[in-house]
C-alpha positions, 0 to 999 in steps of 0.5 A, a space after each residue: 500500500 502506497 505511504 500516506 499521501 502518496 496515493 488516493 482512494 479509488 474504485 476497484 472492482 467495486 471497492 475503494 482502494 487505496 492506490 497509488 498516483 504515481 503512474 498517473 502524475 508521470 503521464 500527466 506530467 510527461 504526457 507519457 501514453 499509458 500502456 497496461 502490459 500483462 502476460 499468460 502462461 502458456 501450457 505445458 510450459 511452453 513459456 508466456 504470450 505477452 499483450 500490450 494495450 493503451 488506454 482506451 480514451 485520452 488521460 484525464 488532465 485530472 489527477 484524480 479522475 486518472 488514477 481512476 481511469 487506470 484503475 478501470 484499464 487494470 480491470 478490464 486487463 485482470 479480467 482477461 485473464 482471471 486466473 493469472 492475477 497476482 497481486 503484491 499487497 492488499 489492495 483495500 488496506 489502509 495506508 502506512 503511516 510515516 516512519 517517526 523522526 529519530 534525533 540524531 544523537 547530536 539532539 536532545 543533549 546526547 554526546 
């Protein structure tokens, strides 16, 4: 789950989650293309068929309603192939908070 504040609340697959804006601040601000890559295993383990697919409408300029359409395009992706989604962390966890300050041992009178 992204740190706090360094991701929004938005739909996935019908729940909030909180997800991380990075993606979308760095096409939004490169006016980079997002493209959604996934892979399935082939039987027999004959290794993987790769895909590749833009977004199927332009960026919204806004930050939030982009981190939105990715989210819908990271469904319509995981649902092309159900069987093979892995994901790395809970999706609907709340986030982390900040690590707290340490004083240096200079501060707070420490020698």
């Amino acid at each position: 789950v992204p740190p706090s504040g360094q991701g929004q609340w938005a739909p996935f697959f019908g729940q909030d989650a909180y997800t991380m804006t990075l993606a979308a601040r760095l096409a939004l601000q490169t006016g980079a293309t997002v493209v959604l890559a996934r892979c399935e295993r082939l039987p027999a383990g004959r290794g993987y068929e790769l895909f590749f697919e833009a977004l199927p409408m332009p960026l919204s300029d806004q930050l939030e309603q982009a981190v939105v359409q990715i989210n819908q395009a990271m469904e319509h992706t995981i649902r092309q192939c159900p069987t093979q989604y892995l994901w790395g962390y809970g999706r609907y966890k709340q986030p982390r908070q900040e690590a707290p300050a340490v004083e240096s041992a200079t501060e707070g009178g420490a020698a």
